[in-house]
LUMTOR-363174 format. One line per 4 residues: number of its first residue (from 0); their letters; for each residue x negated, y negated, z negated of C-alpha. Coordinates in steps of 0.5 Angstrom, whole numbers. Layout:
<atoms>
NUM) A) X:Y:Z | ...
</atoms>
This chain:
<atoms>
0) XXXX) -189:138:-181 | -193:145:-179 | -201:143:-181 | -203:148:-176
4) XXXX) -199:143:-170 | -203:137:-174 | -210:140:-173 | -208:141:-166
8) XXXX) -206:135:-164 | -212:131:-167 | -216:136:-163 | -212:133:-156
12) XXXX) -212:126:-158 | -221:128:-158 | -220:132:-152 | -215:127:-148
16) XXXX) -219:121:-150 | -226:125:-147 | -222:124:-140 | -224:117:-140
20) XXXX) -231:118:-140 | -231:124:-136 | -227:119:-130 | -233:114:-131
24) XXXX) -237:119:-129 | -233:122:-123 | -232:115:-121 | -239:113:-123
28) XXXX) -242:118:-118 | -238:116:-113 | -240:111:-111 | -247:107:-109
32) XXXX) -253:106:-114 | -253:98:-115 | -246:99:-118 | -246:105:-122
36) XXXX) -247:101:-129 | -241:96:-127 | -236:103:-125 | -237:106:-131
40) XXXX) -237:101:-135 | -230:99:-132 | -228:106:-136 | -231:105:-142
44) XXXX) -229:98:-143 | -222:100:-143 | -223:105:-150 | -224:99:-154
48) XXXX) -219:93:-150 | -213:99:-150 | -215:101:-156 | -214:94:-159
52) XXXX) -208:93:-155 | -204:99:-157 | -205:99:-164 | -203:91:-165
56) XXXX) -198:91:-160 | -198:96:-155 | -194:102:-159 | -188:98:-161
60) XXXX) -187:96:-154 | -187:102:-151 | -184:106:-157 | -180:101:-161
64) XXXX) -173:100:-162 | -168:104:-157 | -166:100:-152 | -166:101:-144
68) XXXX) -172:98:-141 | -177:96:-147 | -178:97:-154 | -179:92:-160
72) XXXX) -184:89:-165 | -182:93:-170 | -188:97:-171 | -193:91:-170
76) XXXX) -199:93:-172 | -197:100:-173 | -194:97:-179 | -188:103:-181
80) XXXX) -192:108:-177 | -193:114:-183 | -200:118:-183 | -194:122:-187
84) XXXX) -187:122:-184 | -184:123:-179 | -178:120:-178 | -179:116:-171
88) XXXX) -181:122:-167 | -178:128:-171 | -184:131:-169 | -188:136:-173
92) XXXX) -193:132:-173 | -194:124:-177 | -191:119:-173 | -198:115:-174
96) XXXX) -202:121:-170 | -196:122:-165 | -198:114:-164 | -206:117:-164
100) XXXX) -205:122:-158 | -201:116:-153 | -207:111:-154 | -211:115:-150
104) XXXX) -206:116:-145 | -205:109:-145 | -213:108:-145 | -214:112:-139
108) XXXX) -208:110:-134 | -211:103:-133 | -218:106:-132 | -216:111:-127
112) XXXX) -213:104:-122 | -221:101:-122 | -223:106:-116 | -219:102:-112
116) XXXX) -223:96:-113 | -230:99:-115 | -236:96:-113 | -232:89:-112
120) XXXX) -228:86:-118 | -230:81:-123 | -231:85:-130 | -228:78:-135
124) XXXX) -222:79:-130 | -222:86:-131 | -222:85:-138 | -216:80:-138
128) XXXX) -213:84:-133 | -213:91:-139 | -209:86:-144 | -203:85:-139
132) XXXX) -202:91:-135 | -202:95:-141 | -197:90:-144 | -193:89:-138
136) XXXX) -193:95:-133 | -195:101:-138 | -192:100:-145 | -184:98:-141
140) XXXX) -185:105:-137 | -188:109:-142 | -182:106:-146 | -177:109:-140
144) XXXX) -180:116:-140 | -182:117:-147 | -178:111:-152 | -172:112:-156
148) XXXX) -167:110:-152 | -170:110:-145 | -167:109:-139 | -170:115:-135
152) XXXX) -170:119:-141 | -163:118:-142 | -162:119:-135 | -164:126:-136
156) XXXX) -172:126:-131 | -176:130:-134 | -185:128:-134 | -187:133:-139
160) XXXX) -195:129:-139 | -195:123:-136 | -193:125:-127 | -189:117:-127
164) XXXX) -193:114:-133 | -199:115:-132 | -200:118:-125 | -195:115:-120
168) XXXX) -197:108:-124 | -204:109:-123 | -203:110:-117 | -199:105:-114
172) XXXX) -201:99:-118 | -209:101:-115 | -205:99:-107 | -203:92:-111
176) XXXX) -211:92:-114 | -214:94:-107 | -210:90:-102 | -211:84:-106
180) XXXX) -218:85:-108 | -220:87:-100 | -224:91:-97 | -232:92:-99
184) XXXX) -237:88:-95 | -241:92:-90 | -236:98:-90 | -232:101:-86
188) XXXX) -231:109:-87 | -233:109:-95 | -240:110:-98 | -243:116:-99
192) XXXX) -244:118:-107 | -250:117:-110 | -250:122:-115 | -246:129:-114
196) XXXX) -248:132:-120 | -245:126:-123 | -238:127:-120 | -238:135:-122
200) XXXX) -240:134:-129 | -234:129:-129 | -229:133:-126 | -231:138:-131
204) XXXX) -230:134:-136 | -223:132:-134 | -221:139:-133 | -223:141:-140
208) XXXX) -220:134:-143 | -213:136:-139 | -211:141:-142 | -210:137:-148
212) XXXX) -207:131:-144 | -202:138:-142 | -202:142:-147 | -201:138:-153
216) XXXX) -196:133:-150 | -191:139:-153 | -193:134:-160 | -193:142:-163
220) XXXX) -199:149:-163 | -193:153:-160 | -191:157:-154 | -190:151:-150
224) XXXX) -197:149:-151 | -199:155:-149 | -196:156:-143 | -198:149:-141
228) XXXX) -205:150:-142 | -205:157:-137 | -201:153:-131 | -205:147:-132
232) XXXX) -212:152:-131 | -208:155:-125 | -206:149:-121 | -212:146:-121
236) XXXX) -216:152:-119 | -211:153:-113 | -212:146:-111 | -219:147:-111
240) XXXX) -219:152:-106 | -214:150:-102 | -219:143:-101 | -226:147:-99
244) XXXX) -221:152:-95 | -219:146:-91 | -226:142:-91 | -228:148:-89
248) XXXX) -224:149:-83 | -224:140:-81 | -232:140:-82 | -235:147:-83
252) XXXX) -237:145:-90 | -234:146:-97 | -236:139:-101 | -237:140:-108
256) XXXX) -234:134:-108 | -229:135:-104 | -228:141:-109 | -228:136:-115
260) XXXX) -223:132:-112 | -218:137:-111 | -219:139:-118 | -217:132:-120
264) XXXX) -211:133:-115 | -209:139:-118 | -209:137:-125 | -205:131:-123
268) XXXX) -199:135:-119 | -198:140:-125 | -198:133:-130 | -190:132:-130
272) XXXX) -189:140:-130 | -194:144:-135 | -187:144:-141 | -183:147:-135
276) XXXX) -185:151:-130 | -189:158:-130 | -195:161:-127 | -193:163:-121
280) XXXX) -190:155:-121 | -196:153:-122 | -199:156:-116 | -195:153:-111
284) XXXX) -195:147:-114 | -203:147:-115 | -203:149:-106 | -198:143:-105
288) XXXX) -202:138:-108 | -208:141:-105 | -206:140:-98 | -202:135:-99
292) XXXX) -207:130:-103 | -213:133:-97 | -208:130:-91 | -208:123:-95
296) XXXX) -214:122:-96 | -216:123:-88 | -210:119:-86 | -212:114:-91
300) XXXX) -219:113:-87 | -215:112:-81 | -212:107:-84 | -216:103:-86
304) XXXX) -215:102:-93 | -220:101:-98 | -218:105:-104 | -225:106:-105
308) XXXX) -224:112:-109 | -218:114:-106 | -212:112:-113 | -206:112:-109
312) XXXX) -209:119:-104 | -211:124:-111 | -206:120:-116 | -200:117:-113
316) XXXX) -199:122:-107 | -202:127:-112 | -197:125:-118 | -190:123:-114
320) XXXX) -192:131:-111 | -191:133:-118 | -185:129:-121 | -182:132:-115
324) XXXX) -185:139:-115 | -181:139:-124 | -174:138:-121 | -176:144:-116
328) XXXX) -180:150:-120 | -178:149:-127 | -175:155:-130 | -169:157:-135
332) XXXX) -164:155:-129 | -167:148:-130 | -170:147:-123 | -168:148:-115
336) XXXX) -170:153:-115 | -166:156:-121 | -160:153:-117 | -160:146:-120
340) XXXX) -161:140:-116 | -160:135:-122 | -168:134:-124 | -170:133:-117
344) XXXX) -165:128:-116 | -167:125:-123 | -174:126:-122 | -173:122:-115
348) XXXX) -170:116:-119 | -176:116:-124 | -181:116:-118 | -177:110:-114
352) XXXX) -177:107:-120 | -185:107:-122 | -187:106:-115 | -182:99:-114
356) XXXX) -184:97:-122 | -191:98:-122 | -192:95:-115 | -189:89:-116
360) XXXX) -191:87:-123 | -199:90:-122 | -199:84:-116 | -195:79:-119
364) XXXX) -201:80:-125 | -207:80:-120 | -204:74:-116 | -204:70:-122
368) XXXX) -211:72:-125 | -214:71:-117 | -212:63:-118 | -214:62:-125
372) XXXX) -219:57:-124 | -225:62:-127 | -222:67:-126 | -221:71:-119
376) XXXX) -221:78:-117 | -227:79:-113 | -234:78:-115 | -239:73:-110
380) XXXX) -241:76:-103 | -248:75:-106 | -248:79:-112 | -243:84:-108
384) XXXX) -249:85:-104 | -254:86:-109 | -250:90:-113 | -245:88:-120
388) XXXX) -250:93:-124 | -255:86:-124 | -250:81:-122 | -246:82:-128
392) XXXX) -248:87:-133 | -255:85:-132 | -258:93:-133 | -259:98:-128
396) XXXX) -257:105:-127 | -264:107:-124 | -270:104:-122 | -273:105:-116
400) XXXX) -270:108:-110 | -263:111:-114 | -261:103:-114 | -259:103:-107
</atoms>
């Protein structure tokens, strides 16, 4: 084991856990004042429940044992996770710190599908909500991609950082949340932002945490984490051009927070690629993510759907675009490009089977906690329109006119 590799990890376990914070600030910006406590609470609650839930149970099911579809109970507790070897990962890092930087992917997944149903979900049903969609829906796919022995691993996909596990997960599970849960009261075309600077600053803070989710899922400080730390800045710079050209040229205007979003689309796209793909890689797959990420948040207000803070447009469409886009620019004779088809076609698996999985499971959970006696999904009509800040947290953001 290499100590300069270990000092890097622990930095992006610290980086990639200062995502989630940042992701309750963009959320928390976006949407109206009365529920800008209950927003960011939703992020913030899910460091201390994942956390729990991974250490007791949730690492074991995800890398434990070798089989197909889900891991074992061998490391409960994290029990046998060594702060010294390294003999479930082979990694240059201790297991325990390999087990340390996948918790905070395992925190920030489920909080990234909480857009979907802002300003309108239950929180004590959140909370039970946490508990068994990590165990349920993300510790099996995580298993599937990362795990010894998983199915998807074994078939030859390729997500360097998280494309299908976290991204396409998120993202599709946040169509199962916001179709159950249903539209916000009163609104038809979304809300306008209460706090601009908010989403900035979050955005901000999830592109400097980003290049530990990227760089550091190589487990080592070396020439991959390098290369993975450069593409990462460049898809996200081209995505956020492409999003003020095209706002510029459907509206007149350059949103800043448009130009956040686009940020956070191009983030997502170079997720599954940032181990395999070059510079100029990155570029294309920075512009695809931005053009194609745009269109689908405007065919999404078309539509009707009331992803509050557009999941499945930036996440979903952002990170099926990603896991597709590694099978066609990887380098080394790997990609499409580079003349093999083979990761694409394995990469389309992976995708097809992250979309059907997460649905299916996600909706399954939530139907279950709508008709617990209790429980449900969606707050009172009454403390919806006064807002969820008050209504179940007791605290306002602001007093005065901001808590409109």
């Amino acid at each position: 084991m290499d100590s300069g590799s270990i000092a890097w990890m622990l930095a992006a376990s610290a980086l990639v856990l200062f995502m989630t914070p940042g992701l309750a600030f963009f959320y928390g910006g976006l949407v109206r004042g009365k529920n800008a406590v209950s927003t960011v609470m939703y992020s913030f609650a899910a460091m201390g429940v994942v956390s729990v839930v991974w250490v007791l149970w949730g690492y074991s099911l995800a890398f434990g044992g070798a089989g197909d579809f889900i891991g074992n109970f061998a490391y409960l507790g994290l029990k046998g996770v060594s702060s010294t070897g390294n003999d479930i990962h082979g990694a240059a890092v201790p297991d325990m710190l390999v087990a340390i930087f996948q918790m905070m992917f395992a925190i920030i997944t489920p909080a990234l599908i909480t857009g979907a149903f802002a300003e309108r979900f239950k929180f004590k049903t959140y909370l039970i909500f946490l508990v068994l969609w990590v165990t349920f829906v993300y510790a099996p796919i995580a298993h599937w991609v990362w795990g010894n022995g998983g199915w998807l691993l074994d078939l030859g996909t390729l997500d360097f950082a998280g494309g299908t596990v976290v991204h396409i997960n998120a993202g599709i599970a946040a169509i199962a949340a916001a179709y159950l849960v249903g539209k916000r009261r009163n609104v038809d075309r979304g809300v306008e932002p209460h706090n601009v600077p908010f989403v900035i600053i979050g955005a901000a803070i999830l592109w400097f945490g980003w290049f530990g989710f990227n760089a550091g899922s190589g487990l080592a400080a070396d020439g991959i984490a390098i290369n993975a730390f450069l593409v990462t800045n460049t898809a996200a710079a081209a995505s956020m051009v492409v999003w003020l050209i095209l706002g510029n040229i459907h509206t007149g205007k350059m949103s800043a927070v448009g130009a956040a979003t686009g940020v956070v689309a191009g983030l997502v796209a170079i997720t599954p690629a940032s181990g395999y793909v070059g510079p100029m890689g990155s570029v294309a797959i920075g512009i695809g993510a931005g053009v194609l990420t745009f269109y689908a948040v405007r065919f999404r207000y078309k539509f009707g759907f009331d992803d509050a803070l557009e999941v499945m447009a930036v996440h979903g469409i952002g990170g099926i675009w990603g896991a597709l886009a590694t099978g066609i620019f990887a380098v080394g004779g790997i990609g499409l490009i580079d003349g093999s088809a083979r990761v694409l076609g394995y990469n389309a698996i992976a995708v097809v089977a992250t979309i059907g999985y997460s649905f299916i499971v996600t909706f399954v959970i939530l139907k279950i906690l709508d008709v617990i006696p209790g429980l449900g999904l969606r707050a009172e009509d009454v403390e919806e329109d006064g807002g969820l800040d008050i209504a179940l947290h007791g605290e306002r953001a602001y007093v005065g006119d901001g808590a409109d």
